[in-house]
C-alpha positions as CSV (number, residue, x, y, z in Angstrom):
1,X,0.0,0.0,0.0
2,X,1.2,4.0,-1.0
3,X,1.9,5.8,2.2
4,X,-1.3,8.2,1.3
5,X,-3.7,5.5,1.3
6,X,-3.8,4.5,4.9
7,X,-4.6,8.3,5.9
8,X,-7.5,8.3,3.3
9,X,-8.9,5.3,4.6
10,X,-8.8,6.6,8.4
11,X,-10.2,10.0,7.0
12,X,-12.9,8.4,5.0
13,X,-14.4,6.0,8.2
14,X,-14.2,9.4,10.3
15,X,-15.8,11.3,7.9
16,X,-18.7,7.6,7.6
17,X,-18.7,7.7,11.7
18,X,-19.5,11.9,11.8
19,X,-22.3,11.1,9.7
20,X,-24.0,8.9,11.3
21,X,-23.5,11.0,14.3
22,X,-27.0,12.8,13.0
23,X,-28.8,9.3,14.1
24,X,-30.0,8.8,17.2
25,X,-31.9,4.9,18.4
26,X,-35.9,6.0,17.0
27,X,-38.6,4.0,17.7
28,X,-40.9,2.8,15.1
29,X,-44.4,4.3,15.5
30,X,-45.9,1.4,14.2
31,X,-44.7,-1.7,14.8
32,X,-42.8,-0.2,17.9
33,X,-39.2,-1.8,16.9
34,X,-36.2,0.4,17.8
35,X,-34.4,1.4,14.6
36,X,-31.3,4.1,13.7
37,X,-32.2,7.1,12.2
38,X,-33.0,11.0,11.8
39,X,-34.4,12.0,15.4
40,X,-37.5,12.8,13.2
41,X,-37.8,9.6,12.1
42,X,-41.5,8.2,12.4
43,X,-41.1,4.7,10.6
44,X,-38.5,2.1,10.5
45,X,-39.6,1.0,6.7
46,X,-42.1,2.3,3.5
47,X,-43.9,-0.8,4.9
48,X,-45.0,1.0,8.1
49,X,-45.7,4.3,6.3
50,X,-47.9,2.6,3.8
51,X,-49.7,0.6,6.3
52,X,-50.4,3.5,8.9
53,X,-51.6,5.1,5.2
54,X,-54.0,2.9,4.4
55,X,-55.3,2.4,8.1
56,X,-55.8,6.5,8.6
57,X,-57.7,6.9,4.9
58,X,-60.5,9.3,4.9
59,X,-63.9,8.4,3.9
60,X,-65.3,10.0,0.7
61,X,-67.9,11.8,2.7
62,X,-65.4,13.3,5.2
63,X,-63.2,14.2,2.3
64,X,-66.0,16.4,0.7
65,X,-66.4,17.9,3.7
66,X,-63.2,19.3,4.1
67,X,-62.8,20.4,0.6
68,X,-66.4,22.2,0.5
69,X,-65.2,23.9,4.1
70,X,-62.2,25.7,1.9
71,X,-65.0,27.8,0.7
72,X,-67.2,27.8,3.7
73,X,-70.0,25.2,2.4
74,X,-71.7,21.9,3.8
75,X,-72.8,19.2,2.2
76,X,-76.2,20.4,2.6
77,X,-75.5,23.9,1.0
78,X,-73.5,22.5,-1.9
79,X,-76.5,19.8,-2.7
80,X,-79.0,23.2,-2.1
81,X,-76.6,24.8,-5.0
82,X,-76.7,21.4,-7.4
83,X,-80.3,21.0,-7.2
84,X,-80.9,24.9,-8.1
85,X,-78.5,23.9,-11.1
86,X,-80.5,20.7,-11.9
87,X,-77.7,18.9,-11.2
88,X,-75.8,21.1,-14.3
89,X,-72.9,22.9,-15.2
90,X,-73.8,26.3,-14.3
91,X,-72.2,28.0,-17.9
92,X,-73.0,24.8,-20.4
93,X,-75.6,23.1,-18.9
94,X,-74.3,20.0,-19.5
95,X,-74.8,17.0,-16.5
96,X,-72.2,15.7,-14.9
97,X,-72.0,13.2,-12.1
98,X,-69.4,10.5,-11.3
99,X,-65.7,10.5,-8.6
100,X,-63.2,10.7,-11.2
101,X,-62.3,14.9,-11.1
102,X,-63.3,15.9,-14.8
103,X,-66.6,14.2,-14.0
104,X,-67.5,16.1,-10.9
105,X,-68.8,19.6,-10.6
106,X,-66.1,22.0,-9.0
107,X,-66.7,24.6,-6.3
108,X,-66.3,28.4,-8.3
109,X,-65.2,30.7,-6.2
110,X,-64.3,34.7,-6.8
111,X,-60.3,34.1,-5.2
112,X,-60.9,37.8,-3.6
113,X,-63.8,37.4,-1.6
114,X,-63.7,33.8,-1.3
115,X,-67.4,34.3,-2.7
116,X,-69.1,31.0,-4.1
117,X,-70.7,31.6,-7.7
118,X,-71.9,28.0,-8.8
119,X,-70.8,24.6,-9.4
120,X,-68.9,24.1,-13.1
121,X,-67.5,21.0,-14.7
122,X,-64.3,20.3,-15.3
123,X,-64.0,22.4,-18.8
124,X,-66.0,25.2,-18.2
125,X,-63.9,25.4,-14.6
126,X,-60.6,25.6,-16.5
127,X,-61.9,28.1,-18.7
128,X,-62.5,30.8,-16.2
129,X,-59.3,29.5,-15.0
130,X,-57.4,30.5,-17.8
131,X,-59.0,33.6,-18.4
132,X,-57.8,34.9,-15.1
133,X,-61.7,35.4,-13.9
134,X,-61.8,38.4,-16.3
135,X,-65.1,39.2,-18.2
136,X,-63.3,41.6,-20.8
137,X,-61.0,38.7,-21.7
138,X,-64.0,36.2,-22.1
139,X,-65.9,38.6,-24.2
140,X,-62.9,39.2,-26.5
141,X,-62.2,35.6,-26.9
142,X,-65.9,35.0,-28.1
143,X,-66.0,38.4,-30.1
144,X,-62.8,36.2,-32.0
145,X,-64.4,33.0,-32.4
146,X,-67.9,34.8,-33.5
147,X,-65.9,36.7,-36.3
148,X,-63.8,33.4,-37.3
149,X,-67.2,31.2,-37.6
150,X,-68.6,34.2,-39.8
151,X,-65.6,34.8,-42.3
152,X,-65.2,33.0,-44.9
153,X,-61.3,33.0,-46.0
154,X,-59.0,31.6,-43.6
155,X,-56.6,34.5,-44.5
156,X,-58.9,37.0,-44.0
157,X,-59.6,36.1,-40.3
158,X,-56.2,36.7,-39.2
159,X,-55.8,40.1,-41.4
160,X,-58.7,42.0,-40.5
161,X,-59.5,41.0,-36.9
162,X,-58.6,43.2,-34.1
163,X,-59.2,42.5,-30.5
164,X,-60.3,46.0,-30.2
């Protein structure tokens, strides 16, 4: 062995042993087994998390519940709001039921006031979305499409249009 080496071998286990120096003896908050770790260490294994995960799963009612209290609804007041909709879209009209997101019917909110307006699918949600909750912006864009559906040359739609 090169004279060197030795030191870099000593250096490298003391550099290993002030490491671990950040673990402390945790116990396992589910399966109660003493383990080495962070000192913030809950779980001794992704086993453990995932089981304590699946044990603590909130129920699809209690879920809804918590979401609709972001904007200071019940369940009651948001069913009030989908059966004054007819169970609708509040801009298309279209129905919409099911878990999955783009088949349920979002909260709208005004992000100032916290306000709620209606309930909106999924497209119609994204829409406003984008749009920035601005009216002027919504009107323009359907001042565009109305003038595009009316021309006739596909040239002529982008020369002569003007936003305002």
């Amino acid at each position: 062995m090169k004279k060197g080496s030795k030191g870099s071998v000593e250096s490298s286990i003391l550099m290993s042993l002030s490491h671990k120096a950040k673990y402390i003896n945790v116990v396992c908050v589910e399966c109660k087994i003493q383990f080495f770790g962070y000192p913030t260490a809950l779980y001794c294994s992704e086993i453990c998390k995932n089981r304590n995960r699946r044990r603590t799963r909130i129920s699809p009612e209690r879920k809804l519940q918590l979401k609709l209290a972001k904007y200071g609804l019940t369940i009651e007041t948001f069913e009030a709001i989908l059966k004054s909709q007819n169970g609708c879209c509040a801009i298309c009209k279209s129905p919409v039921s099911g878990s999955k997101t783009k088949n349920r019917l979002s909260v709208d909110h005004d992000h100032i006031t916290n306000k709620t307006r209606g309930l909106l699918c999924h497209s119609c949600n994204l829409c406003l979305g984008y749009a920035k909750d601005n009216p002027a912006l919504l009107r323009k864009a359907a001042e565009y499409l109305e003038h595009a559906n009316n021309s006739t040359e596909d040239s002529v739609v982008r020369a002569s249009w003007s936003p305002d």
